[in-house]
C-alpha positions as CSV (number, residue, x, y, z in Angstrom):
1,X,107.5,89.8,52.0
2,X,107.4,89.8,55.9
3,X,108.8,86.6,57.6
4,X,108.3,85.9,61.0
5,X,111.4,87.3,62.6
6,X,110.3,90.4,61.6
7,X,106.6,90.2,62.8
8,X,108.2,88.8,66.3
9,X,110.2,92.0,66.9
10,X,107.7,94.3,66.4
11,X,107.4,96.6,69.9
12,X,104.6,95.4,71.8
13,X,103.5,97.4,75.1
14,X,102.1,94.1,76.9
15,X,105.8,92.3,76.2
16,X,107.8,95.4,77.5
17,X,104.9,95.6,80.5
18,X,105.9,91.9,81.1
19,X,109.4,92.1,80.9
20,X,109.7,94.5,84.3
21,X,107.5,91.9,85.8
22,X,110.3,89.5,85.3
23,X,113.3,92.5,86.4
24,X,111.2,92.8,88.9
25,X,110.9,88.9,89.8
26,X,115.1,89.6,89.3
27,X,115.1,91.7,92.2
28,X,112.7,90.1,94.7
29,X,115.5,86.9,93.7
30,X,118.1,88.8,94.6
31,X,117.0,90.7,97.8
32,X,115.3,87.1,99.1
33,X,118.4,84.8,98.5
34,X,121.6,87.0,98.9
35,X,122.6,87.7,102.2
36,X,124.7,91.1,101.5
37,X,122.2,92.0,100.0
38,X,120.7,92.6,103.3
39,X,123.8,94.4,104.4
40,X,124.0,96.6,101.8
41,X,120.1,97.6,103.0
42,X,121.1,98.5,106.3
43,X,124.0,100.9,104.8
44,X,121.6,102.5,102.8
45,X,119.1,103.0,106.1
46,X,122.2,104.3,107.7
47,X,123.7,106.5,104.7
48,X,120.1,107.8,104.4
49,X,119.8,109.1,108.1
50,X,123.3,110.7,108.4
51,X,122.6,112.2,104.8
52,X,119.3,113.7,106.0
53,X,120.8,114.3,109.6
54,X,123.6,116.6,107.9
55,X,121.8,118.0,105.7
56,X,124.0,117.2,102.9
57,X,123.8,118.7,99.6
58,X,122.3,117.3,96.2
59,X,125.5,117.1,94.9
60,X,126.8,114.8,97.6
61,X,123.4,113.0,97.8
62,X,124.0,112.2,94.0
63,X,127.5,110.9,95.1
64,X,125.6,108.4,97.6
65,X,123.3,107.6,95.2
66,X,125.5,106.0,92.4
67,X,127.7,104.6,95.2
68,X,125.2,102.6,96.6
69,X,123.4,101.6,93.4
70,X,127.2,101.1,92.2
71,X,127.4,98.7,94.8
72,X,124.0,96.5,94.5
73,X,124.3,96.3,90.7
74,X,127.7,94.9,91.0
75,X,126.7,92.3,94.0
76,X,123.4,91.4,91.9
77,X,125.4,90.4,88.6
78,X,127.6,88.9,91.4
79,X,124.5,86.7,92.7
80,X,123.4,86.1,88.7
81,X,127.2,84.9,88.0
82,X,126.8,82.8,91.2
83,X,123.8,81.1,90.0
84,X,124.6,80.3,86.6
85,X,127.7,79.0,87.7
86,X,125.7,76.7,90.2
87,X,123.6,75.4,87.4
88,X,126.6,74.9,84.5
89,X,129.4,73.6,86.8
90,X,127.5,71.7,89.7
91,X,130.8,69.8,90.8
92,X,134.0,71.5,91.5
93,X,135.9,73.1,88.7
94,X,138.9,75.7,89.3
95,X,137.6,77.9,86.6
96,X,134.0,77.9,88.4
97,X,135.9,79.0,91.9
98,X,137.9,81.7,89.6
99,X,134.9,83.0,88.2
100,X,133.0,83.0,91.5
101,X,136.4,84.6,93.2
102,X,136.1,87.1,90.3
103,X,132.7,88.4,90.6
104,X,132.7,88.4,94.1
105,X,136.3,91.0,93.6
106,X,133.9,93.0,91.8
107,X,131.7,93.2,94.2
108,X,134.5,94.2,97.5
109,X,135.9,97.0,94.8
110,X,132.5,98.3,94.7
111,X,131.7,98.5,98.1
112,X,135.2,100.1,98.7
113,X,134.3,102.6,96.2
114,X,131.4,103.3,97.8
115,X,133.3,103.3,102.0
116,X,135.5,105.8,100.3
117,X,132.8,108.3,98.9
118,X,131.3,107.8,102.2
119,X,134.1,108.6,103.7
120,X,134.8,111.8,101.4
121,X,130.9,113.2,101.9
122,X,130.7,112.6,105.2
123,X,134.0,113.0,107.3
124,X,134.0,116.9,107.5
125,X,131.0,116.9,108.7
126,X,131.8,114.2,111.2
127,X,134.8,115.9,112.0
């Protein structure tokens, strides 16, 4: 006998073509409404041109490329923490500011990550 949870978790290719419309949606959220965001971008730009005008190798361009990706999932589950909080605690609560203090942590230990891999793939050739 079939009931209907089973029927509704069958795979469907239109359901999984929808849900990266909506990741997608995600990500047009996060670049439109999060400042950093933006910042982050321009670091790419830059860690792009110095990793092209150095001719670095794969290996290092591998480095760069879960650094930065390190950095812009951690600031958009910063930016999803930052809206649910918004919408489940609209007045002041401490545990709101903590979690919003947290996240936010998470994202500056990220991006420091990510200064000092830059820093290790690119100072020698700087220097």
């Amino acid at each position: 006998m079939t009931n209907t949870t089973d029927i509704s978790k069958k795979f469907s290719i239109i359901k999984r073509a929808k849900s990266f419309v909506h990741a997608g949606r995600g990500v047009w959220i996060f670049i439109k409404t999060t400042h950093n965001a933006w910042i982050h971008l321009m670091a790419l730009v830059l860690v792009i041109v110095l990793g092209i005008y150095f001719n670095i190798t794969k290996f290092e361009w591998m480095m760069l490329v879960f650094a930065v990706g390190f950095v812009f999932v951690s600031e958009a589950f910063n930016t999803a923490i930052e809206i649910d909080i918004d919408l489940t605690s609209p007045s002041y609560h401490p545990y709101a500011r903590d979690t919003k203090d947290v996240a936010a942590g998470a994202v500056l230990i990220s991006a420091t990550v990510a200064v000092v891999i830059g820093i290790l793939v690119f100072g020698h050739y700087i220097i």
